[in-house]
C-alpha positions in Angstrom: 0.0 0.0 0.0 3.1 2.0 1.1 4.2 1.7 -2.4 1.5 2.1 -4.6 0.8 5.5 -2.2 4.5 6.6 -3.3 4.1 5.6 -7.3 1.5 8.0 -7.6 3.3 10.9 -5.5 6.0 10.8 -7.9 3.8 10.5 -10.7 2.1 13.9 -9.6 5.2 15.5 -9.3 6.1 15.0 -13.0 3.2 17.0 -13.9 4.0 20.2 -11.5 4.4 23.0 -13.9 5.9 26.4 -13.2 3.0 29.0 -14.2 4.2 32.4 -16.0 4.9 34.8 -14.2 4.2 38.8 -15.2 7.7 40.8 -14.8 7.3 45.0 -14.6 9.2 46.4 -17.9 11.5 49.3 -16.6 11.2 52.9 -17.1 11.6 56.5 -16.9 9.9 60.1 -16.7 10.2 62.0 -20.0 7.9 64.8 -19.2 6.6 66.1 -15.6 3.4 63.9 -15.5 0.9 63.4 -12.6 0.9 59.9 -11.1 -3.0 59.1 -10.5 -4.9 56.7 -8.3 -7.0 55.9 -11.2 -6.5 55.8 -14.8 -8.2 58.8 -16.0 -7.6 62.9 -16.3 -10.9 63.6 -14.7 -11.5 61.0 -12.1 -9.7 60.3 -9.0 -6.7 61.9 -7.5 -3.0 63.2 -8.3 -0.8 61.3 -5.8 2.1 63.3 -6.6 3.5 64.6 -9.6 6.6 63.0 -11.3 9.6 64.7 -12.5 11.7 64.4 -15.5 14.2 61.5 -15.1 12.3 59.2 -12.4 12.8 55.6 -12.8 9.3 53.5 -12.0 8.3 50.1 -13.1 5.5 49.6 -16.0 3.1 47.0 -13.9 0.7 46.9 -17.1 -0.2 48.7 -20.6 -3.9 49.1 -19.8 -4.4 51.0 -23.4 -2.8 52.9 -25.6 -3.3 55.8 -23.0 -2.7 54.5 -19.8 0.4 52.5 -17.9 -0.1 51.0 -14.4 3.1 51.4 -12.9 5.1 51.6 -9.2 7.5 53.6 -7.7 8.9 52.1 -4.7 5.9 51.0 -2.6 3.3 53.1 -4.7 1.2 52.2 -7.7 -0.9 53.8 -9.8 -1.3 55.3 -13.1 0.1 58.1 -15.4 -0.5 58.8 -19.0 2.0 56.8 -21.6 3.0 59.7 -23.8 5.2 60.9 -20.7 7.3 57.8 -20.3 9.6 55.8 -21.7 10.1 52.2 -20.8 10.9 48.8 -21.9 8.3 46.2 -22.9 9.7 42.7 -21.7 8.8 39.1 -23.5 7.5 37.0 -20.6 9.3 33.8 -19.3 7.9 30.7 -20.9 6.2 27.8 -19.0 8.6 25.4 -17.9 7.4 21.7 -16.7 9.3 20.5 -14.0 10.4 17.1 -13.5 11.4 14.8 -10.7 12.7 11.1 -10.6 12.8 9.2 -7.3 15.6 6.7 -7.0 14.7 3.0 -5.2 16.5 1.8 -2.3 19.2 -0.7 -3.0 17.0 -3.7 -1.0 14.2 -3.0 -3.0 13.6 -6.6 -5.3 12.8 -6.1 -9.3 9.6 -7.2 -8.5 8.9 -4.2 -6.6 10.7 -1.4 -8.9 7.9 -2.9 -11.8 4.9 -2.8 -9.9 6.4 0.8 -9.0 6.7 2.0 -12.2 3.7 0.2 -13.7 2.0 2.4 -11.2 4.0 5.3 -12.4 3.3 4.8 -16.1 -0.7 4.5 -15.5 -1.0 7.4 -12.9 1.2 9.4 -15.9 -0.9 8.1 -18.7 -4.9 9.3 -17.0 -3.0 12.6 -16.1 -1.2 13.4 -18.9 -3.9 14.8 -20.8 -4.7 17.6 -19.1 -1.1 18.7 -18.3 -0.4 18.2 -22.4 -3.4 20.8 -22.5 -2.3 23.2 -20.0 1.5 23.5 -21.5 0.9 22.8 -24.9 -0.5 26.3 -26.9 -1.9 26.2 -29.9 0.4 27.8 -32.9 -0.4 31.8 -34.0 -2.3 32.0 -36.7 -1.2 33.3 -39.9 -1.0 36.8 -40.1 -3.8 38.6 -42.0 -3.2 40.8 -45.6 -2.3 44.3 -44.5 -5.7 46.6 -45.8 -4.8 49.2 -48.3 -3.8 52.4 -47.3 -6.8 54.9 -47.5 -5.8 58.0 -48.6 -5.0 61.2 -45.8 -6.6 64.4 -45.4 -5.2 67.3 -44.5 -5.7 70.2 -42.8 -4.4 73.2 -41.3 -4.6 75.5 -37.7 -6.2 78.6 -37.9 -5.9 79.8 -34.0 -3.2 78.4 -31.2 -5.2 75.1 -29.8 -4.5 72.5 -27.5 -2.9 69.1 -29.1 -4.7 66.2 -27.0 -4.5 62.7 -26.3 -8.4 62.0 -26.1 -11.2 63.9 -27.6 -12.0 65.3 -24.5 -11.4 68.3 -22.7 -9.6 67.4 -19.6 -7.0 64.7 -21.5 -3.2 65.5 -21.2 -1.8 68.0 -23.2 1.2 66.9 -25.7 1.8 70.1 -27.2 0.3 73.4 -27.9 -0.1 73.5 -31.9 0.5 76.9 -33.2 -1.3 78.8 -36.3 -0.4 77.9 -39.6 0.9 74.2 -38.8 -0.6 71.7 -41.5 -1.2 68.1 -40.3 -2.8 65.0 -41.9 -7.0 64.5 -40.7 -7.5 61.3 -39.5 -11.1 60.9 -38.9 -14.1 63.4 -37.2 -14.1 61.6 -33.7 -17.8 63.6 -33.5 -18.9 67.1 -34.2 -16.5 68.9 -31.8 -13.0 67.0 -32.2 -10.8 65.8 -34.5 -8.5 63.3 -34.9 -4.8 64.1 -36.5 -1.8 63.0 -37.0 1.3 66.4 -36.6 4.3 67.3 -38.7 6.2 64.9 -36.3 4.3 61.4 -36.5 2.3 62.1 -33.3 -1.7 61.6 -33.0 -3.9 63.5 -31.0 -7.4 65.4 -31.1 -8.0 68.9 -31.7 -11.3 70.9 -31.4 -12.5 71.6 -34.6 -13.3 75.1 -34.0 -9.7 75.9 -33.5 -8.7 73.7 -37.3 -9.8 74.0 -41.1 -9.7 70.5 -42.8 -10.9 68.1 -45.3 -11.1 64.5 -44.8 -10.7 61.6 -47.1 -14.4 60.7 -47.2 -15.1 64.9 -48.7 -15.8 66.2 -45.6 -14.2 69.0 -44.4 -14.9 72.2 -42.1 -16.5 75.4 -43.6 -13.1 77.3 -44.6 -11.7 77.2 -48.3 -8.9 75.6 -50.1 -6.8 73.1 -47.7 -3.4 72.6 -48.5 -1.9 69.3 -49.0 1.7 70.3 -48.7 3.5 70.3 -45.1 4.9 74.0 -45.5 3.3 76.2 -43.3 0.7 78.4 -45.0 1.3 82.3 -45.1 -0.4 84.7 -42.1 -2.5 86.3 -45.2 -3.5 82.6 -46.6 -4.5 81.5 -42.7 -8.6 81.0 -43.0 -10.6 83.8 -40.7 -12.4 82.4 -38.0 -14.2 83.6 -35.6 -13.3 84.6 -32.4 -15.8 82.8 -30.5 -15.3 79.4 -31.6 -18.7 76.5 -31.5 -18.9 75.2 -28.5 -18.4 71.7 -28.9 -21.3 69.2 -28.3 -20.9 65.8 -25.9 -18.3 63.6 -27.4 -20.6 60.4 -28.3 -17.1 58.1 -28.9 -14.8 59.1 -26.9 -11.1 57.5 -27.0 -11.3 53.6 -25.5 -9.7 54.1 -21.4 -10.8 57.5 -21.5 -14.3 58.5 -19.7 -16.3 61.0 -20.9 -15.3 64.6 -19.2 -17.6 68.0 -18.7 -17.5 69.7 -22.1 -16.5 73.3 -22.0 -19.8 75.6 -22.1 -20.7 79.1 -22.2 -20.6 79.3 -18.6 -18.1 77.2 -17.3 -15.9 80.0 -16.6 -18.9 81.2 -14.7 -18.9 78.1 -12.5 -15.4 78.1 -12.5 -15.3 81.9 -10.8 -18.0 80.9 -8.2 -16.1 78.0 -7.2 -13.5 80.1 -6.3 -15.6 82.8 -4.5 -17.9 79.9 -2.0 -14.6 79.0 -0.7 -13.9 82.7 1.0 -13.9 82.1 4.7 -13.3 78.2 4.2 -9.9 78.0 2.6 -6.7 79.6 4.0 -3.3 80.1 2.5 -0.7 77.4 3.5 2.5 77.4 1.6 2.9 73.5 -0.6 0.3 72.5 1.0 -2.9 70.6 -0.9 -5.9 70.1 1.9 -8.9 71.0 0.2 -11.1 72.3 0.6 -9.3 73.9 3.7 -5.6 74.2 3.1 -4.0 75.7 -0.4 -1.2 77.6 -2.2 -2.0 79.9 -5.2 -1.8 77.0 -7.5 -3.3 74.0 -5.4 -6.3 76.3 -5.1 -7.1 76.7 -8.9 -6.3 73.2 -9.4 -9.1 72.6 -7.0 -11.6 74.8 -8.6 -11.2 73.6 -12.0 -10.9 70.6 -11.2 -14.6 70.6 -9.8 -15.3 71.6 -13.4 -13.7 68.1 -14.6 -10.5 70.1 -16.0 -7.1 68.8 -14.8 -4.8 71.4 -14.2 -0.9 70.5 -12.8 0.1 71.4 -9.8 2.7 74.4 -9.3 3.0 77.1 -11.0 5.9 76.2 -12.5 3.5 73.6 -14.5 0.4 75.5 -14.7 2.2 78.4 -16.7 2.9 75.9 -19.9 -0.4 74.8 -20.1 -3.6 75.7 -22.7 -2.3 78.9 -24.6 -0.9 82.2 -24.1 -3.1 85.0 -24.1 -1.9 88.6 -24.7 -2.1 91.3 -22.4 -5.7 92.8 -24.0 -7.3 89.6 -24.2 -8.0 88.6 -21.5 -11.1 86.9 -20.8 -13.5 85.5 -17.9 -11.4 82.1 -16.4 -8.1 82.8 -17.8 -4.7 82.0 -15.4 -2.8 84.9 -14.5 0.4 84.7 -13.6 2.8 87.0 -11.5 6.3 87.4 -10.0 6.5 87.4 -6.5 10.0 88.1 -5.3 12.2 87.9 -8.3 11.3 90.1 -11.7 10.2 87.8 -14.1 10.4 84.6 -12.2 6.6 83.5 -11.8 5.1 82.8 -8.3 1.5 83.6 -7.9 -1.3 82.6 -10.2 -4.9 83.6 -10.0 -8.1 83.4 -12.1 -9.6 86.4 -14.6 -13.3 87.1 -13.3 -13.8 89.3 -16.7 -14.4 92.1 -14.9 -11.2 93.6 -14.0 -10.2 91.4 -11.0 -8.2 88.6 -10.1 -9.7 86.0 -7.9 -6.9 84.0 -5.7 -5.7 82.1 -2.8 -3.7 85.2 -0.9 -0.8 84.9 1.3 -1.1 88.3 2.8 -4.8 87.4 3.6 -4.5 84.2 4.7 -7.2 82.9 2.0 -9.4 83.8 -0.9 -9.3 87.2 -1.9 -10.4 89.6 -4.9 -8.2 91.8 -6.2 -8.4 95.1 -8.3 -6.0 94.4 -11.6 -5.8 98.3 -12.2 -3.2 98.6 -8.9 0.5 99.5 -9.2 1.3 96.4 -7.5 -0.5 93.9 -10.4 0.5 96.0 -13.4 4.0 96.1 -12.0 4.0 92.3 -11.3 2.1 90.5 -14.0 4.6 87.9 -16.8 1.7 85.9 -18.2 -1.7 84.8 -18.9 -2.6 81.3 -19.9 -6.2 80.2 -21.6 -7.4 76.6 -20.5 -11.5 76.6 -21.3 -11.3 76.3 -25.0 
């Protein structure tokens, strides 16, 4: 009985197989990007953000938008146009195998009823091991479909170069006036998918573009060019300076939630967010405690962030993002920015209310304050203005 118990122990352990295991691919920080607790620009929260250079681990490519990745004892998520990192083949499954060795006093008798009972505990196993180890071969790889033919198109006004058709997605790049690109496809009424000068695709809103696609549609404007040279200020399509606002996106991006769409009043929302919080917030150098506790730039974070638009936090962030704004254009919801101690070297940023007055988390007042733009103080310390609700 002994022996017959042992035969089929040592026929199990010939079928133990080693099961694959997932290894994180290396990587580093291009770009500063925010590491998130969830994979999206609208929900969830900034754990911290990460600097140019840091090394993290890619856990898993969730999309072609989104990396779960840790750094040290943290996980989360951050967007994949920031990093750079290596993708890693995983290790095959390996079978491992055992033999048992009989004692020198055992007779031959023994050592064949031993393996007899070896062989038949091996033969009524062995087909579900031969299942589990055993993959089937790839199948052939499919014709590659014709190249359709590209669109084109060109920028009529400085707009926001997106990852997802939604307001809210990371920015890669600010696209200026009279940069031609290649039109993808309309992702819906208000955004547009393209491919830049350099290879990269994004989304722009279309009220910011002038295009035609390869299906004959195109936006309202004339004569697109189909050369990469950028067009000539006097051959730049007028538009006007209010641009559509764009509808719901009704497809957005796969891994990328729907986010609040830019409306007439969401600078209005944006300004009273702002405002309820007199009396609640105070002014706490680096610090993030909302709704309590906030620099400048942790406190317009906040309030645009209750609009579903991401902003970075610092200033040293915030004054790269959307696009600049002159001096005379200001409008309602637009970032100020201003030197604090050093000429020229940004350190406060506040929020346009369209009527003359910047509305901001105060250091001298310990909180959320209004302030008249027309003093010596403002004139003498403004450096920049930056437009995010587009």
């Amino acid at each position: 009985m002994n022996r017959k118990l042992f035969s089929l122990v040592a026929a199990s352990s010939l079928l133990v197989t080693v099961p694959a295991v997932a290894q994180a691919s290396p990587g580093k920080v291009d770009r500063p990007v925010n590491l998130r607790s969830a994979p999206s620009a609208s929900e969830g929260s900034v754990y911290r953000t990460l600097q140019p250079g840091t090394k993290l681990e890619v856990v898993t490519e969730l999309n072609n938008y989104w990396l779960k990745v840790q750094i040290g004892e943290k996980t989360g998520y951050v967007s994949s146009s920031y990093v750079t990192y290596t993708k890693e083949s995983s290790p095959s499954v390996k079978a491992a195998s055992s033999g048992g060795k009989t004692s020198s006093g055992t007779n031959k008798a023994s050592k064949a009823s031993s393996t007899s009972s070896v062989k038949q505990a091996a033969a009524s196993s062995a087909p579900s091991a031969v299942k589990t180890l055993i993959e089937p071969p790839a199948p052939a790889a499919a014709p590659a479909p014709a190249a359709s033919a590209a669109g084109s198109g060109v920028v009529t006004k400085n707009v926001n170069f997106r990852t997802a058709p939604v307001t809210g997605s990371d920015v890669l790049r600010v696209l200026s006036a009279g940069e031609t690109f290649t039109a993808v496809e309309l992702a819906n009424s208000a955004w547009l998918k393209i491919t830049d000068a350099s290879g990269v695709t994004g989304y722009v809103s279309t009220g910011y573009v002038s295009y035609a696609l390869p299906d004959g549609g195109s936006s309202s404007s004339s004569q697109i060019p189909s050369s990469s040279a950028p067009l000539p200020a006097a051959d730049i399509p007028a538009v006007p300076s209010l641009p559509p606002v764009p509808s719901e996106p009704s497809a957005p991006s796969p891994g990328f939630p729907i986010g609040t769409v830019i409306s007439p009043d969401t600078a209005d929302r944006v300004i009273n967010n702002a405002l309820s919080l007199q009396g609640i917030t105070r002014y706490g150098f680096g610090k993030n405690e909302a709704p309590v506790l906030f620099d400048c730039s942790s406190f317009t974070r906040y309030v645009f962030g209750l609009e579903g638009i991401s902003l970075p936090l610092g200033t040293a962030y915030q004054k790269d993002i959307g696009i600049p704004v002159e001096k005379g254009e200001w409008q309602k919801g637009d970032l100020l920015f201003f030197w604090s101690s050093v000429p020229g070297l940004i350190g406060h940023v506040g929020i346009y209310d369209g009527e003359g007055h910047l509305v901001h988390n105060s250091a001298s007042k310990d909180g959320v304050a209004v302030a008249d733009l027309d003093l010596k103080y403002w004139q003498d310390h403004y450096v920049s203005a930056r437009r995010v609700l587009q």
